[in-house]
C-alpha positions as CSV (number, residue, x, y, z in Angstrom):
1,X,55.2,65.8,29.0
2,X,58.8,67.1,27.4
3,X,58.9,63.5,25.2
4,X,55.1,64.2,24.1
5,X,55.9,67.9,22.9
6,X,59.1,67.0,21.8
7,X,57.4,64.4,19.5
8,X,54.6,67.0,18.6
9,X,57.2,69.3,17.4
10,X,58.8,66.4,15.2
11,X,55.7,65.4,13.6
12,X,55.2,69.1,12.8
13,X,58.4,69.7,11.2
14,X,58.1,66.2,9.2
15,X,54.3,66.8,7.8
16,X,55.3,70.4,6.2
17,X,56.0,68.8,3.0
18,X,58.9,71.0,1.3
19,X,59.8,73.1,4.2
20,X,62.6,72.3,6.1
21,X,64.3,74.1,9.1
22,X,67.3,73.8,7.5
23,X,66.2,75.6,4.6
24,X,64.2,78.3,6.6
25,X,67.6,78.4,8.2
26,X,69.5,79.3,5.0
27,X,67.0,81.2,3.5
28,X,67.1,83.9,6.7
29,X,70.9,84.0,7.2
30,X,70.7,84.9,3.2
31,X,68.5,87.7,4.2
32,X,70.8,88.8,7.2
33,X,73.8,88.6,4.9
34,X,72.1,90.5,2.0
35,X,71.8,93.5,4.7
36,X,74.7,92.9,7.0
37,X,77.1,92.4,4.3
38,X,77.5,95.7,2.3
39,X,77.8,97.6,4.9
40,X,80.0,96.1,7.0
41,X,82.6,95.6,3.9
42,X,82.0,99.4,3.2
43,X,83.3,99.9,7.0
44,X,85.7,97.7,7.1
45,X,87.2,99.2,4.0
46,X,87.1,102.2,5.4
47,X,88.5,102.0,8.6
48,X,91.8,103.5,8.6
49,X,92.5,102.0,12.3
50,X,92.7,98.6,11.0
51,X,95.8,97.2,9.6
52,X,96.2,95.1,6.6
53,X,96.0,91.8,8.2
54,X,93.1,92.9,10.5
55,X,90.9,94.0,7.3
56,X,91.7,90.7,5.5
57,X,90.5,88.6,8.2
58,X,87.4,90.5,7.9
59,X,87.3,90.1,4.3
60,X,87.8,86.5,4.7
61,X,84.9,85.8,7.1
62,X,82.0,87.6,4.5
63,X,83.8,85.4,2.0
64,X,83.1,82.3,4.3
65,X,80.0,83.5,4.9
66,X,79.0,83.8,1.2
67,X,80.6,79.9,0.5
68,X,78.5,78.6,3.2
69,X,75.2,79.9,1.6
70,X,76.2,79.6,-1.6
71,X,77.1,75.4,-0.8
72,X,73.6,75.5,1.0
73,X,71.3,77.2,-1.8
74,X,72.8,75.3,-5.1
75,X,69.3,73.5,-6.4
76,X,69.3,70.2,-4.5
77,X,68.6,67.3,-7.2
């Protein structure tokens, strides 16, 4: 029964022509980042409790964060 839904769910995925999980995928974390983002470099700019180092290890992780989309959303040819 697990092999039969599993290969249900693949033939899903596969016949949703120009839809991909990976792309849904991408699209939402671009959503999550678009609202988590801002405020979170507001905060940690803002925190007076953090020390230097501390607040550019922060800094560093949005700016992963933003590569990784921005690698992921380039037009695919």
């Amino acid at each position: 029964m697990k092999k039969l839904c599993a290969l249900a769910a693949m033939a899903l995925l596969t016949g949703c022509e120009g839809i991909s999980v990976a792309d849904a995928y991408v699209k939402a974390d671009q959503l999550t980042y678009d609202v988590i983002a801002p405020s979170y470099r507001a905060y940690v700019e803002a925190d007076e409790k953090l020390d230097a180092p501390s607040k550019a290890s922060r800094m560093r992780l949005l700016d992963s964060w933003k590569m990784r989309l921005e690698a992921n959303t380039k037009e695919k040819n």
